[in-house]
Chimera marker file (.cmm) of the C-alpha trace (Angstrom):
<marker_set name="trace">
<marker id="1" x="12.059" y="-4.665" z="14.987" r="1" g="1" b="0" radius="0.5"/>
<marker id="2" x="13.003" y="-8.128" z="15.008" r="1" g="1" b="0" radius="0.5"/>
<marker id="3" x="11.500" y="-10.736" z="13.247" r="1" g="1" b="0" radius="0.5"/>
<marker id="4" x="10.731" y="-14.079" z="14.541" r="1" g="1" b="0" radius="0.5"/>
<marker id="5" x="10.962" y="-16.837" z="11.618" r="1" g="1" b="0" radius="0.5"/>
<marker id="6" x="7.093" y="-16.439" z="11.768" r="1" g="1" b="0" radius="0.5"/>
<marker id="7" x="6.980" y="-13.029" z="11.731" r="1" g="1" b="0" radius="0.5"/>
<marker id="8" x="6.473" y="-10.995" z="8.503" r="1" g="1" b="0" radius="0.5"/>
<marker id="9" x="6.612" y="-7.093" z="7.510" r="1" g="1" b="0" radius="0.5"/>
<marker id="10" x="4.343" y="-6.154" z="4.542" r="1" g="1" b="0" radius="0.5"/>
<marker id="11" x="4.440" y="-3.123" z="3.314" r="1" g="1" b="0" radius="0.5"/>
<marker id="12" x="1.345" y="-1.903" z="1.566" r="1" g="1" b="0" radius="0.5"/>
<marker id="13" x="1.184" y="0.917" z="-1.085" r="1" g="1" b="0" radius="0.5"/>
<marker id="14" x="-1.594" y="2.962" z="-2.588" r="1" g="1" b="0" radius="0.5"/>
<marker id="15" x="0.454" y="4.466" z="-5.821" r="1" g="1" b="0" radius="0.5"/>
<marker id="16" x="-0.370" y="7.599" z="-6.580" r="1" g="1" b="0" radius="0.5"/>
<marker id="17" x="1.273" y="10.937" z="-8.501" r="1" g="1" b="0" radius="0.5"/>
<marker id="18" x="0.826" y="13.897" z="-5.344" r="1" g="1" b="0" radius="0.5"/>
<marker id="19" x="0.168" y="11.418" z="-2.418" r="1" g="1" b="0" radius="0.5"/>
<marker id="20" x="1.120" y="7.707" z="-2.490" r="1" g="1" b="0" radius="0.5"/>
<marker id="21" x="0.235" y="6.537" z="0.910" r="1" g="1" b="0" radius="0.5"/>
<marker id="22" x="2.504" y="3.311" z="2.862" r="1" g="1" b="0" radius="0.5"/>
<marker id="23" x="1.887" y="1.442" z="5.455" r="1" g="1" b="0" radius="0.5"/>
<marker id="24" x="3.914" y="-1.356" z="7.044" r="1" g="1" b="0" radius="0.5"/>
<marker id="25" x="2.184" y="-3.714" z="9.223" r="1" g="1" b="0" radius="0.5"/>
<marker id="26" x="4.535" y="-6.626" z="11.195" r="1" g="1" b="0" radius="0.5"/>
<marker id="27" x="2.291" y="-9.770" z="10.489" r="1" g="1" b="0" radius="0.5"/>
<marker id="28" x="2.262" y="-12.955" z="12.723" r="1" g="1" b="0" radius="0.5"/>
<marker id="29" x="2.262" y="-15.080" z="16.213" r="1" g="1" b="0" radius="0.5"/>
<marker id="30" x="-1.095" y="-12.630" z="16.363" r="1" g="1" b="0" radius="0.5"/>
<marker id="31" x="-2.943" y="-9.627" z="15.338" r="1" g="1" b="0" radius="0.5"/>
<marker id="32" x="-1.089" y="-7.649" z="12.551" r="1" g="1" b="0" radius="0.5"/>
<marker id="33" x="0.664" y="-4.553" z="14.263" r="1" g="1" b="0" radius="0.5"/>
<marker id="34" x="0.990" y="-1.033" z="12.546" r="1" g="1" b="0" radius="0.5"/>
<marker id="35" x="4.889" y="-0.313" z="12.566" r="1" g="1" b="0" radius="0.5"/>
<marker id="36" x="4.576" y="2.926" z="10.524" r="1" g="1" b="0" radius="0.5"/>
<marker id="37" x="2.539" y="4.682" z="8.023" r="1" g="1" b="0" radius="0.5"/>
<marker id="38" x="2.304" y="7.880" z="6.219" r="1" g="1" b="0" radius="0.5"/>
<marker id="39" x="2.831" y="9.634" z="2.453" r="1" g="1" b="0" radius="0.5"/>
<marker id="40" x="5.199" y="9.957" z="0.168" r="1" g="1" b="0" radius="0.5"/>
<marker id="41" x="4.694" y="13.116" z="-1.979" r="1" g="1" b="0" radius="0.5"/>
<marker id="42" x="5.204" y="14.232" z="-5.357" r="1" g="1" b="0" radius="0.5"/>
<marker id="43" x="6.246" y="17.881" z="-5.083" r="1" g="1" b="0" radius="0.5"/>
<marker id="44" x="7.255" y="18.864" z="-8.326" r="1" g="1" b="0" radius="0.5"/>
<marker id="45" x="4.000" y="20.555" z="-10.146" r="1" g="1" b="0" radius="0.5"/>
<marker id="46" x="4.246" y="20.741" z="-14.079" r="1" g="1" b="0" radius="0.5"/>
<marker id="47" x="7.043" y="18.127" z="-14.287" r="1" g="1" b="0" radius="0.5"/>
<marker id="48" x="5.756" y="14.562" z="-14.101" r="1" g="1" b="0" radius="0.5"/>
<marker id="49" x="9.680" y="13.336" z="-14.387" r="1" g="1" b="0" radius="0.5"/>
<marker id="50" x="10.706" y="15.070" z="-11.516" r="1" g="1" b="0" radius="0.5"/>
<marker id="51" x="7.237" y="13.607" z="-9.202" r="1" g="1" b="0" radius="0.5"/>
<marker id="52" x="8.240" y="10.051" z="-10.504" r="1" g="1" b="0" radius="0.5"/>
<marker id="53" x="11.785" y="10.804" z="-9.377" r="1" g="1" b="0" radius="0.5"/>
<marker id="54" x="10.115" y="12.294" z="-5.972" r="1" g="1" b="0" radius="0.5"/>
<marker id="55" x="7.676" y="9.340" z="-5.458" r="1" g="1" b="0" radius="0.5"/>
<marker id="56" x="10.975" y="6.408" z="-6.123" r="1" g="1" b="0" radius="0.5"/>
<marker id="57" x="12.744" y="7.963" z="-3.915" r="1" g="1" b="0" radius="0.5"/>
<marker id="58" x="10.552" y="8.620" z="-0.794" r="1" g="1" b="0" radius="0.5"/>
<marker id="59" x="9.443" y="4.613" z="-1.569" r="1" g="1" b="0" radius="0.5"/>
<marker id="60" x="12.841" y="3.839" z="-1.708" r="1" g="1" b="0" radius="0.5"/>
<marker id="61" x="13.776" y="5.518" z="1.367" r="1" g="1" b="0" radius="0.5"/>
<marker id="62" x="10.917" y="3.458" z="3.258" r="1" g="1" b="0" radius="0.5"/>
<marker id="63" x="12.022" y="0.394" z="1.992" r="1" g="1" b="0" radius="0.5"/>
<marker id="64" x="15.618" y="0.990" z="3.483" r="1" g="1" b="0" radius="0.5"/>
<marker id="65" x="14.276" y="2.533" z="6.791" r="1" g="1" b="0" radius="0.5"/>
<marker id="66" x="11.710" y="-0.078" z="7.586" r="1" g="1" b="0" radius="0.5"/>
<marker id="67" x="12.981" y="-2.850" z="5.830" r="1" g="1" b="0" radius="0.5"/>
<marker id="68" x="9.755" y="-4.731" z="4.511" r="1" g="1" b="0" radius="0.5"/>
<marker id="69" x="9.732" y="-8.495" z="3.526" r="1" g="1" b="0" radius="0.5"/>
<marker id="70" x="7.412" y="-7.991" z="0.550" r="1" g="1" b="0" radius="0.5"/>
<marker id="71" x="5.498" y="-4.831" z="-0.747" r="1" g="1" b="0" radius="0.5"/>
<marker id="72" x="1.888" y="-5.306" z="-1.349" r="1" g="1" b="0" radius="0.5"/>
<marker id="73" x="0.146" y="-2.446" z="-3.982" r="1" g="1" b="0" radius="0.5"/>
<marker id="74" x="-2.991" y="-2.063" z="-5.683" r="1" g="1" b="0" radius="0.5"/>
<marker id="75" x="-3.592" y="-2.588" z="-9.271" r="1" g="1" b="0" radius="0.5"/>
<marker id="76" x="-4.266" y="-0.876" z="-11.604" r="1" g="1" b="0" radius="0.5"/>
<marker id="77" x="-7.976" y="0.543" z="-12.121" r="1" g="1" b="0" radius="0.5"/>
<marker id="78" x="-8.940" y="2.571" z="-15.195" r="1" g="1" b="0" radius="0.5"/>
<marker id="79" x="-12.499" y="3.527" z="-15.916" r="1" g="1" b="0" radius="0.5"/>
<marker id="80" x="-12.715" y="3.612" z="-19.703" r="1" g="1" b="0" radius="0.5"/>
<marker id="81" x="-14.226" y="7.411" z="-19.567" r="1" g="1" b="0" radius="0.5"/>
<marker id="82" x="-10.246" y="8.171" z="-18.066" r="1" g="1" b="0" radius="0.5"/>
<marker id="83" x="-7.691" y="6.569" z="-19.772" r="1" g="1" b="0" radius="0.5"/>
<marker id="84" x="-5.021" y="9.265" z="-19.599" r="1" g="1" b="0" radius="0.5"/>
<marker id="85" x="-5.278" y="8.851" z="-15.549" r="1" g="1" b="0" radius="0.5"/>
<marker id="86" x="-4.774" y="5.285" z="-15.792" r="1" g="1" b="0" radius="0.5"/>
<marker id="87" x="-1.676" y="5.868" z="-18.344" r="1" g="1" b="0" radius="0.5"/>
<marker id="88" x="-0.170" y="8.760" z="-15.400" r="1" g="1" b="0" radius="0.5"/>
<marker id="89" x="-1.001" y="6.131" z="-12.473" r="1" g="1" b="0" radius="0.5"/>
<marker id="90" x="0.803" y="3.694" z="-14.658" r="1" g="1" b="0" radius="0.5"/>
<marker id="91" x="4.265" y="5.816" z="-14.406" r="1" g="1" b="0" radius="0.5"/>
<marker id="92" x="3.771" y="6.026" z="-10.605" r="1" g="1" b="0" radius="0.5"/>
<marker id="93" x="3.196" y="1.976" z="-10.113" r="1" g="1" b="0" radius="0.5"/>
<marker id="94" x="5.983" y="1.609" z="-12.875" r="1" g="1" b="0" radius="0.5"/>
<marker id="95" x="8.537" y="3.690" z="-10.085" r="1" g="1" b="0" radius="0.5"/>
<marker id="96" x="7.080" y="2.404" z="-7.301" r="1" g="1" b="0" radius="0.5"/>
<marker id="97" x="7.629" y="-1.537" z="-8.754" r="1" g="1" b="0" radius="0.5"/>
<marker id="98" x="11.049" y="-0.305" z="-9.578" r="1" g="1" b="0" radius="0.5"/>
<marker id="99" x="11.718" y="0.529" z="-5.984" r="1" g="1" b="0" radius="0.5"/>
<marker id="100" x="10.581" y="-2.882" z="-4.848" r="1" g="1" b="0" radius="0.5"/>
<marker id="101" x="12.568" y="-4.788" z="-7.405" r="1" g="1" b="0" radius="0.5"/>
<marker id="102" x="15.804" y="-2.403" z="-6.571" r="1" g="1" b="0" radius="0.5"/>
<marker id="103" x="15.457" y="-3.936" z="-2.660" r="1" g="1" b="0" radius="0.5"/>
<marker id="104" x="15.289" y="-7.520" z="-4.027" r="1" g="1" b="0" radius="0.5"/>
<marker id="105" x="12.112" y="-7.852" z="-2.186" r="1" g="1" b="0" radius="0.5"/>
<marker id="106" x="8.497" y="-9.089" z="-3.974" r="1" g="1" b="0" radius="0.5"/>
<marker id="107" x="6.083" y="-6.692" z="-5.393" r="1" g="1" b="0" radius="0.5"/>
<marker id="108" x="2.937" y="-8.659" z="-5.513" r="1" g="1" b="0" radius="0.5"/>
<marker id="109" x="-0.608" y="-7.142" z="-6.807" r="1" g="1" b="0" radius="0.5"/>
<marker id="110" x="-3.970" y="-7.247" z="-5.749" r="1" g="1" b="0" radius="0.5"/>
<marker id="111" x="-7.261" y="-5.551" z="-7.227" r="1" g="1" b="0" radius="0.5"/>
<marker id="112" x="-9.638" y="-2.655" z="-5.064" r="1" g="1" b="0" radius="0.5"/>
<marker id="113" x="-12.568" y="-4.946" z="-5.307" r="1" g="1" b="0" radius="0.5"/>
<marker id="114" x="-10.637" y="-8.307" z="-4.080" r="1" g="1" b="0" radius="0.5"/>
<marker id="115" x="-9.049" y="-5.513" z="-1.240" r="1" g="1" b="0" radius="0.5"/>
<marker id="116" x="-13.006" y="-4.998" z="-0.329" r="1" g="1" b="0" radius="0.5"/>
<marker id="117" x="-14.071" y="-7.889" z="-0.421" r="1" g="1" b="0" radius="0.5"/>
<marker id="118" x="-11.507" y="-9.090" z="1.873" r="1" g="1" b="0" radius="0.5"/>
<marker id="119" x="-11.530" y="-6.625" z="4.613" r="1" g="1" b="0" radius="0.5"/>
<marker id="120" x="-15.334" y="-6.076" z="4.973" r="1" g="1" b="0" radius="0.5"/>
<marker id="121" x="-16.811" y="-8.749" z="2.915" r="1" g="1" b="0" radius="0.5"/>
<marker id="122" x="-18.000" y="-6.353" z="0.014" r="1" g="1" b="0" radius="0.5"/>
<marker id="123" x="-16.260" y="-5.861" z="-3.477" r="1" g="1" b="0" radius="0.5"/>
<marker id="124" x="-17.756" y="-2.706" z="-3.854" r="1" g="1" b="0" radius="0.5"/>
<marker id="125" x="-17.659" y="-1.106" z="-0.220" r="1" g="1" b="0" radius="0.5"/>
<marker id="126" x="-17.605" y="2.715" z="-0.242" r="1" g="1" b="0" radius="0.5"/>
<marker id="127" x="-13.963" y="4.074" z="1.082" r="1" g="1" b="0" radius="0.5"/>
<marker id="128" x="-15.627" y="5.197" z="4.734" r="1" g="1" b="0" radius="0.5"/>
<marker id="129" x="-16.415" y="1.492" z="5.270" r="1" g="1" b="0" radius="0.5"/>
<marker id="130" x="-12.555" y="0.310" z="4.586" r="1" g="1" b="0" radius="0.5"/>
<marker id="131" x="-11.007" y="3.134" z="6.683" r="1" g="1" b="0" radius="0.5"/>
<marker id="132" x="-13.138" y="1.736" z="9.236" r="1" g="1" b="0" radius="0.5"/>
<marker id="133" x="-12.129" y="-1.899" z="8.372" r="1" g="1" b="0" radius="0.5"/>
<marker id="134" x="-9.005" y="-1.055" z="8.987" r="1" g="1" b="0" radius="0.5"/>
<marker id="135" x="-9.410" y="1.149" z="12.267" r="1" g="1" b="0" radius="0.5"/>
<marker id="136" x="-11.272" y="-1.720" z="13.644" r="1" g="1" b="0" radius="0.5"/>
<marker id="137" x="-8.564" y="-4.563" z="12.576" r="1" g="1" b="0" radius="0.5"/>
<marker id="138" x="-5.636" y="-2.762" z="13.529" r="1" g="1" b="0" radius="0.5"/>
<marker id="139" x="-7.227" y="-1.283" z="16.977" r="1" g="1" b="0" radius="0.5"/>
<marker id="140" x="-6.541" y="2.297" z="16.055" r="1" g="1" b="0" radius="0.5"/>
<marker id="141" x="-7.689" y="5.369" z="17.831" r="1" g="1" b="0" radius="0.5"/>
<marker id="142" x="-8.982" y="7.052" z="14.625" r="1" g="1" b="0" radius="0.5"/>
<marker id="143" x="-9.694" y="6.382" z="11.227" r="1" g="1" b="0" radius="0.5"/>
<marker id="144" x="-6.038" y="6.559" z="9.014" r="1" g="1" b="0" radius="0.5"/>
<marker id="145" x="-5.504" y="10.399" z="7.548" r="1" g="1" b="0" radius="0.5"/>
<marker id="146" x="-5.729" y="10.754" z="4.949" r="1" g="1" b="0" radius="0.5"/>
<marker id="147" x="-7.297" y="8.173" z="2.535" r="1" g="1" b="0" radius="0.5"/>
<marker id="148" x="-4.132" y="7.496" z="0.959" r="1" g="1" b="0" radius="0.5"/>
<marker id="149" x="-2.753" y="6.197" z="4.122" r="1" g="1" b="0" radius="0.5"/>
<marker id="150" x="-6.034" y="3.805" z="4.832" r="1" g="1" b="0" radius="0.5"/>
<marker id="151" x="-5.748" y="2.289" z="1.336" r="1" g="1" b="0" radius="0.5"/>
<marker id="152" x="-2.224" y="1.592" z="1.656" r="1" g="1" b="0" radius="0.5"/>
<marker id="153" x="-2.859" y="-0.755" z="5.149" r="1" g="1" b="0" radius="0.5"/>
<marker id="154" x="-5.989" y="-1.909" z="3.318" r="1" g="1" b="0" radius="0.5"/>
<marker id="155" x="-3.719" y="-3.387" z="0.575" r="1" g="1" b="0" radius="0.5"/>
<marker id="156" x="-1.106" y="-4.671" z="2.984" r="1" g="1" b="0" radius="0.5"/>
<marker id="157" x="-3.466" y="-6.180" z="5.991" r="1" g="1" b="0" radius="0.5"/>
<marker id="158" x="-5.096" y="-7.807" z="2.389" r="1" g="1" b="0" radius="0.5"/>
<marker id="159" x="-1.766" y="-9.482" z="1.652" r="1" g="1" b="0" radius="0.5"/>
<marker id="160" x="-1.726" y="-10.704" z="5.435" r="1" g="1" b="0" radius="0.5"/>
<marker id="161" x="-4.725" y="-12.026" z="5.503" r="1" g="1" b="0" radius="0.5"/>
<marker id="162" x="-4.324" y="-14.390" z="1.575" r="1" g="1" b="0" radius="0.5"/>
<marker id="163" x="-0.882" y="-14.986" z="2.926" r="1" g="1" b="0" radius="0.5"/>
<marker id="164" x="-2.114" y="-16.695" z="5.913" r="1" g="1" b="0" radius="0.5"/>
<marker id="165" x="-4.679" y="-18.596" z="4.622" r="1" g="1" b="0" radius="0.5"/>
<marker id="166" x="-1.909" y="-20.118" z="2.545" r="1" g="1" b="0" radius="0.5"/>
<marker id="167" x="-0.073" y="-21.468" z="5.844" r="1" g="1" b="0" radius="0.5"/>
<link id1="1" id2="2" r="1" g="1" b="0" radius="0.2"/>
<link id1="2" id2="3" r="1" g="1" b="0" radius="0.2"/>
<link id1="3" id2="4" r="1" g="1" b="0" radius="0.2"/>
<link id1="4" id2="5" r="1" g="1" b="0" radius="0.2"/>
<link id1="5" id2="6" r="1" g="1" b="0" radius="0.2"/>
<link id1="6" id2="7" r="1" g="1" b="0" radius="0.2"/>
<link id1="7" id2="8" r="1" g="1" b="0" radius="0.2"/>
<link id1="8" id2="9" r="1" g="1" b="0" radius="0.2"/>
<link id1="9" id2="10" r="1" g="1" b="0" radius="0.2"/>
<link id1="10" id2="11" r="1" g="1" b="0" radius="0.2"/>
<link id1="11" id2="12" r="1" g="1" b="0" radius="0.2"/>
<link id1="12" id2="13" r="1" g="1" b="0" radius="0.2"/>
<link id1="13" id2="14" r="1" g="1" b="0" radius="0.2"/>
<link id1="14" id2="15" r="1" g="1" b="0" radius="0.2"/>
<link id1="15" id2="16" r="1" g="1" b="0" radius="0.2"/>
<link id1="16" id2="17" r="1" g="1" b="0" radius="0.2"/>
<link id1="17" id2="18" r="1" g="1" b="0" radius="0.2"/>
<link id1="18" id2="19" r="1" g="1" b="0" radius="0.2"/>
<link id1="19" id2="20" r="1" g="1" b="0" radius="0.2"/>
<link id1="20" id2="21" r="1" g="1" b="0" radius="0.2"/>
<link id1="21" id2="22" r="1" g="1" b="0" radius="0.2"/>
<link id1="22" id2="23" r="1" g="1" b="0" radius="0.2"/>
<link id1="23" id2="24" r="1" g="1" b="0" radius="0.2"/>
<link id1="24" id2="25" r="1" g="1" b="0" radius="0.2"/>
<link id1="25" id2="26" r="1" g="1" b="0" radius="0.2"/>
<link id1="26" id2="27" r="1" g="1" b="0" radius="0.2"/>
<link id1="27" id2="28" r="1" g="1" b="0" radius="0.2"/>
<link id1="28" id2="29" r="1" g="1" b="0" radius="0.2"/>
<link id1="29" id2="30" r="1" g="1" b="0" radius="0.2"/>
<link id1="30" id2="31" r="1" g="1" b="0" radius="0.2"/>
<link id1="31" id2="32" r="1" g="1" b="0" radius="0.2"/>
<link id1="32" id2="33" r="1" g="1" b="0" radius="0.2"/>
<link id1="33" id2="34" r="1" g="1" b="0" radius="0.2"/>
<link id1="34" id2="35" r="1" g="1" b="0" radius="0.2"/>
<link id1="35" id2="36" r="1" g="1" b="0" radius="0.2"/>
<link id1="36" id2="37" r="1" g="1" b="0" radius="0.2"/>
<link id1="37" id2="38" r="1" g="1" b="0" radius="0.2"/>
<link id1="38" id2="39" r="1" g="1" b="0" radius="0.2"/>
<link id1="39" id2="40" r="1" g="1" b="0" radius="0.2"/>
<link id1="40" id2="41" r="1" g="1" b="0" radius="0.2"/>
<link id1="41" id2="42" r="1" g="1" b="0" radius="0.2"/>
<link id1="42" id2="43" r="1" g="1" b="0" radius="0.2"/>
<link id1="43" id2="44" r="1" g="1" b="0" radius="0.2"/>
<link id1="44" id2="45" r="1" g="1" b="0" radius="0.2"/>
<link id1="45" id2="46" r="1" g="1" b="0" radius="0.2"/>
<link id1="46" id2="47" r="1" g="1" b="0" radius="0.2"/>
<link id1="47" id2="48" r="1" g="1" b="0" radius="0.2"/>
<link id1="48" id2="49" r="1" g="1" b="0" radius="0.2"/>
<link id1="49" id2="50" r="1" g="1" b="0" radius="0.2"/>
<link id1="50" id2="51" r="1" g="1" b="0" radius="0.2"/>
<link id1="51" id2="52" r="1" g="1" b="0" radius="0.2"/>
<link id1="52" id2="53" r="1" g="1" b="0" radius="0.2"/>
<link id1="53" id2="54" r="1" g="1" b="0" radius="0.2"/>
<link id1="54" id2="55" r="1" g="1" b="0" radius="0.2"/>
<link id1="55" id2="56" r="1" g="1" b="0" radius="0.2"/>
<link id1="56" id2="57" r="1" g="1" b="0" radius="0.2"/>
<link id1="57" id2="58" r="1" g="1" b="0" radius="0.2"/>
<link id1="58" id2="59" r="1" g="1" b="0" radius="0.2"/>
<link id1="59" id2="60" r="1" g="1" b="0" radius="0.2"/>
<link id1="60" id2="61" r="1" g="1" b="0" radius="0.2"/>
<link id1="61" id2="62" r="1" g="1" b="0" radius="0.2"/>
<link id1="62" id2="63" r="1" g="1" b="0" radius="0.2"/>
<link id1="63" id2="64" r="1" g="1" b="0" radius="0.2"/>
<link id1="64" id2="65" r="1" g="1" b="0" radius="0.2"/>
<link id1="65" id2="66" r="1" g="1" b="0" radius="0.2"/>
<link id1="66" id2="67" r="1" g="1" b="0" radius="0.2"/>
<link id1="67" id2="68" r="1" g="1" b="0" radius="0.2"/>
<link id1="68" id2="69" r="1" g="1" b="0" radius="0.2"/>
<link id1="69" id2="70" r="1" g="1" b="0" radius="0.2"/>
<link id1="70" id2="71" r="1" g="1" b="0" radius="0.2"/>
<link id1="71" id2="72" r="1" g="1" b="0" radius="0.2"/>
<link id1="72" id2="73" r="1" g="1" b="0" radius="0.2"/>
<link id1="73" id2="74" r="1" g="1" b="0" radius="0.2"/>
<link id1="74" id2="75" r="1" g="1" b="0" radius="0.2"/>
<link id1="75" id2="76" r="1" g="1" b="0" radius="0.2"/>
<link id1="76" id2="77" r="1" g="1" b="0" radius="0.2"/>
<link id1="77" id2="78" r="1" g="1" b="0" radius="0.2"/>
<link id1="78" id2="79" r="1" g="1" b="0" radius="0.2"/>
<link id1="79" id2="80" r="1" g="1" b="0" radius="0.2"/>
<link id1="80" id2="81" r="1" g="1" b="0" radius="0.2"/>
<link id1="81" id2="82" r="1" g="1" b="0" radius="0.2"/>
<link id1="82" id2="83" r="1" g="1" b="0" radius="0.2"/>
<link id1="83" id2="84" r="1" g="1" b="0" radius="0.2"/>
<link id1="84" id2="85" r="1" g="1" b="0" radius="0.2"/>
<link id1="85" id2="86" r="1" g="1" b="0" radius="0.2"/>
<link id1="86" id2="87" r="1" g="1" b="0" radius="0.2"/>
<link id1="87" id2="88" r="1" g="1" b="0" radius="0.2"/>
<link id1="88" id2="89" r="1" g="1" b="0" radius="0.2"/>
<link id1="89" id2="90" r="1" g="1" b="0" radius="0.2"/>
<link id1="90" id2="91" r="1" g="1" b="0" radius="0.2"/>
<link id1="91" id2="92" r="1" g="1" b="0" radius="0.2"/>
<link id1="92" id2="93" r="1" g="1" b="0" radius="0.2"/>
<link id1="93" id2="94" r="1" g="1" b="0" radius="0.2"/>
<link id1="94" id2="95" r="1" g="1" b="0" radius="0.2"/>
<link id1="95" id2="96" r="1" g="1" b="0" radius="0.2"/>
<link id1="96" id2="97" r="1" g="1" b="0" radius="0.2"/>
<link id1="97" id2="98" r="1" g="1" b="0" radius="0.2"/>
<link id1="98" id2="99" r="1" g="1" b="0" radius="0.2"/>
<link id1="99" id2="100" r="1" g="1" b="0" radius="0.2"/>
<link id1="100" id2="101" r="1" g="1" b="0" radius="0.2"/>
<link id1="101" id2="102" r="1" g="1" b="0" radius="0.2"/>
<link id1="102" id2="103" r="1" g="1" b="0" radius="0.2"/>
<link id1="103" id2="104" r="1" g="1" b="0" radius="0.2"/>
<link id1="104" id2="105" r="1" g="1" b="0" radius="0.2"/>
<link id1="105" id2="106" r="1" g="1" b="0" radius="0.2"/>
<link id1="106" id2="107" r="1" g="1" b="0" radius="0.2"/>
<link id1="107" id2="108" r="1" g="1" b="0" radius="0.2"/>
<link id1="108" id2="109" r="1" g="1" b="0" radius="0.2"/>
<link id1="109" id2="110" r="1" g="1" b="0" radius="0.2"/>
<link id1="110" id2="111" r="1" g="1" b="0" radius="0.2"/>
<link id1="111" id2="112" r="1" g="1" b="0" radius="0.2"/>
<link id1="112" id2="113" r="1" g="1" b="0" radius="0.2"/>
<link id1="113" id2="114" r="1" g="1" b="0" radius="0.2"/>
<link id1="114" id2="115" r="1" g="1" b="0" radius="0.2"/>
<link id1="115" id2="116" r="1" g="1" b="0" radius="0.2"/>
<link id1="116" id2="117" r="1" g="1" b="0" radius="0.2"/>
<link id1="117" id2="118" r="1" g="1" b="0" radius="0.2"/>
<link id1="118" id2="119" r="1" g="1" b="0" radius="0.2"/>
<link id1="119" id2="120" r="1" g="1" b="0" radius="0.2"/>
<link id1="120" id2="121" r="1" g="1" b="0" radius="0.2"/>
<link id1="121" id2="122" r="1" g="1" b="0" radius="0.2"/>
<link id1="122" id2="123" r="1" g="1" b="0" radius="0.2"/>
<link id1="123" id2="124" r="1" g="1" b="0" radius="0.2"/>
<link id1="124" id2="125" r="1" g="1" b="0" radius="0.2"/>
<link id1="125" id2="126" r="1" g="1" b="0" radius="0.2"/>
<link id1="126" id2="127" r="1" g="1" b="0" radius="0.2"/>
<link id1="127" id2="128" r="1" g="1" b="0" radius="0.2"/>
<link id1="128" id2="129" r="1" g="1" b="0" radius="0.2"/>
<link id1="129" id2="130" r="1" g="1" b="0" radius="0.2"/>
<link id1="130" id2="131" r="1" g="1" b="0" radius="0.2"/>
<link id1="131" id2="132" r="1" g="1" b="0" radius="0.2"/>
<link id1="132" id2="133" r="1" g="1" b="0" radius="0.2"/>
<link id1="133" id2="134" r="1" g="1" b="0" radius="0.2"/>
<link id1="134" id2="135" r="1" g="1" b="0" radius="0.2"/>
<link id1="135" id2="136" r="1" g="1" b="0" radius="0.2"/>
<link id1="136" id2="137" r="1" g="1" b="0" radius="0.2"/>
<link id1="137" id2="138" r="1" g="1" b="0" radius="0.2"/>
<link id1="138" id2="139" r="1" g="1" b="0" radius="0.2"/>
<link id1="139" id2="140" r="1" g="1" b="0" radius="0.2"/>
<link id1="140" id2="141" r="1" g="1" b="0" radius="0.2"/>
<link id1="141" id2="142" r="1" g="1" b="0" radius="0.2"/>
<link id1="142" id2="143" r="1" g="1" b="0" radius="0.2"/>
<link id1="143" id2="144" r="1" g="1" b="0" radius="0.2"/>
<link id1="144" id2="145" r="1" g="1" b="0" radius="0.2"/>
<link id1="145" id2="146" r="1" g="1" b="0" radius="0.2"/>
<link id1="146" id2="147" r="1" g="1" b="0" radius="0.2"/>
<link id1="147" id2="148" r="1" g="1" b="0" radius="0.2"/>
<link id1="148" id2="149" r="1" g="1" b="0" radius="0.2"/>
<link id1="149" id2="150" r="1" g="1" b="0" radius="0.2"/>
<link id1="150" id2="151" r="1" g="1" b="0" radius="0.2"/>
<link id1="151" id2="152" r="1" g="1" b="0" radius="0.2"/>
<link id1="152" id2="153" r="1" g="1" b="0" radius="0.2"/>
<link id1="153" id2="154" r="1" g="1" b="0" radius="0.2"/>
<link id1="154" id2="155" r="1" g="1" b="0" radius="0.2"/>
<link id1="155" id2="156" r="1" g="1" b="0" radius="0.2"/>
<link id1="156" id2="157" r="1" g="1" b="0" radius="0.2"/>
<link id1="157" id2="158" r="1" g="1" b="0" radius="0.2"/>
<link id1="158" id2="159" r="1" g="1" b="0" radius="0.2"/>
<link id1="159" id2="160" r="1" g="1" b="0" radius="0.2"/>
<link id1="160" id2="161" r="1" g="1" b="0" radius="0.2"/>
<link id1="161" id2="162" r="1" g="1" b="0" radius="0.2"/>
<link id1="162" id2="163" r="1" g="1" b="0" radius="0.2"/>
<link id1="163" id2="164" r="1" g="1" b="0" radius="0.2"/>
<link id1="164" id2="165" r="1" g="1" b="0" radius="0.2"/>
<link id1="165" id2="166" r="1" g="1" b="0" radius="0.2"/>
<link id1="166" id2="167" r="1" g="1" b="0" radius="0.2"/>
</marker_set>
């Protein structure tokens, strides 16, 4: 697709070690359009090298493919009764960051409850009321499928939205 000078393509990434879920919306002169979304999966079971290896690549291969301007992912949570989870998610943001920087293109953060509070108004909105955030904001037929794939257009229609009250 080409991109007007006010046109801009986010892509938004929900990290994750067996599904990390994209989406890459195409952002201005309007409502934000879904270009393409999906999952990027982390195969190898037993090896976390090899999933990390999986999960940069498939990231990698959307960045070339869809050619994003900036790549919008959500930070870090860890709940202090889980800290090895947080320390594995940590490898899978760490690739997935990698990826970004590799493109030259800007990996910028943003937290679940800022994400919430954003797209319905609530910090601490239950995951059915974002997947239907986002089915109402991007005028989709269905809620995304699966989760993975909602969170990841909740994080990038997020970006859209701070980056144009910036303008």
């Amino acid at each position: 697709m080409e991109e007007s000078p006010l046109t801009l393509s986010i892509l938004g990434i929900d990290p994750g070690l067996n599904i990390t879920g994209y989406g890459v919306l195409e952002w201005g002169g309007g409502a934000p359009k879904l270009s393409e979304a999906g999952v990027v999966r982390g195969k190898s079971r037993g090896s976390l090298s090899k999933r990390l290896v999986e999960i940069h690549d498939g990231v990698r291969e959307v960045i070339e493919s869809l050619k994003p301007a900036v790549m919008a992912l959500e930070e870090l949570y860890s709940h202090y009764e889980r800290p090895r989870t947080a320390i594995l998610m940590g490898h899978a943001r760490g690739v997935i960051c990698l990826a970004g920087a590799q493109a030259g293109i800007p990996v910028v953060s943003y937290s679940a409850t800022q994400i919430k509070k954003i797209l319905t108004g609530n910090g601490r909105a239950p995951k059915s009321q974002v997947q239907r955030a986002i089915q109402r904001e991007l005028l989709l037929p269905a809620i995304p499928d699966p989760p993975d794939v909602a969170d990841a257009l909740a994080v990038a229609l997020c970006h859209g939205y701070l980056k144009e009250k910036r303008l």
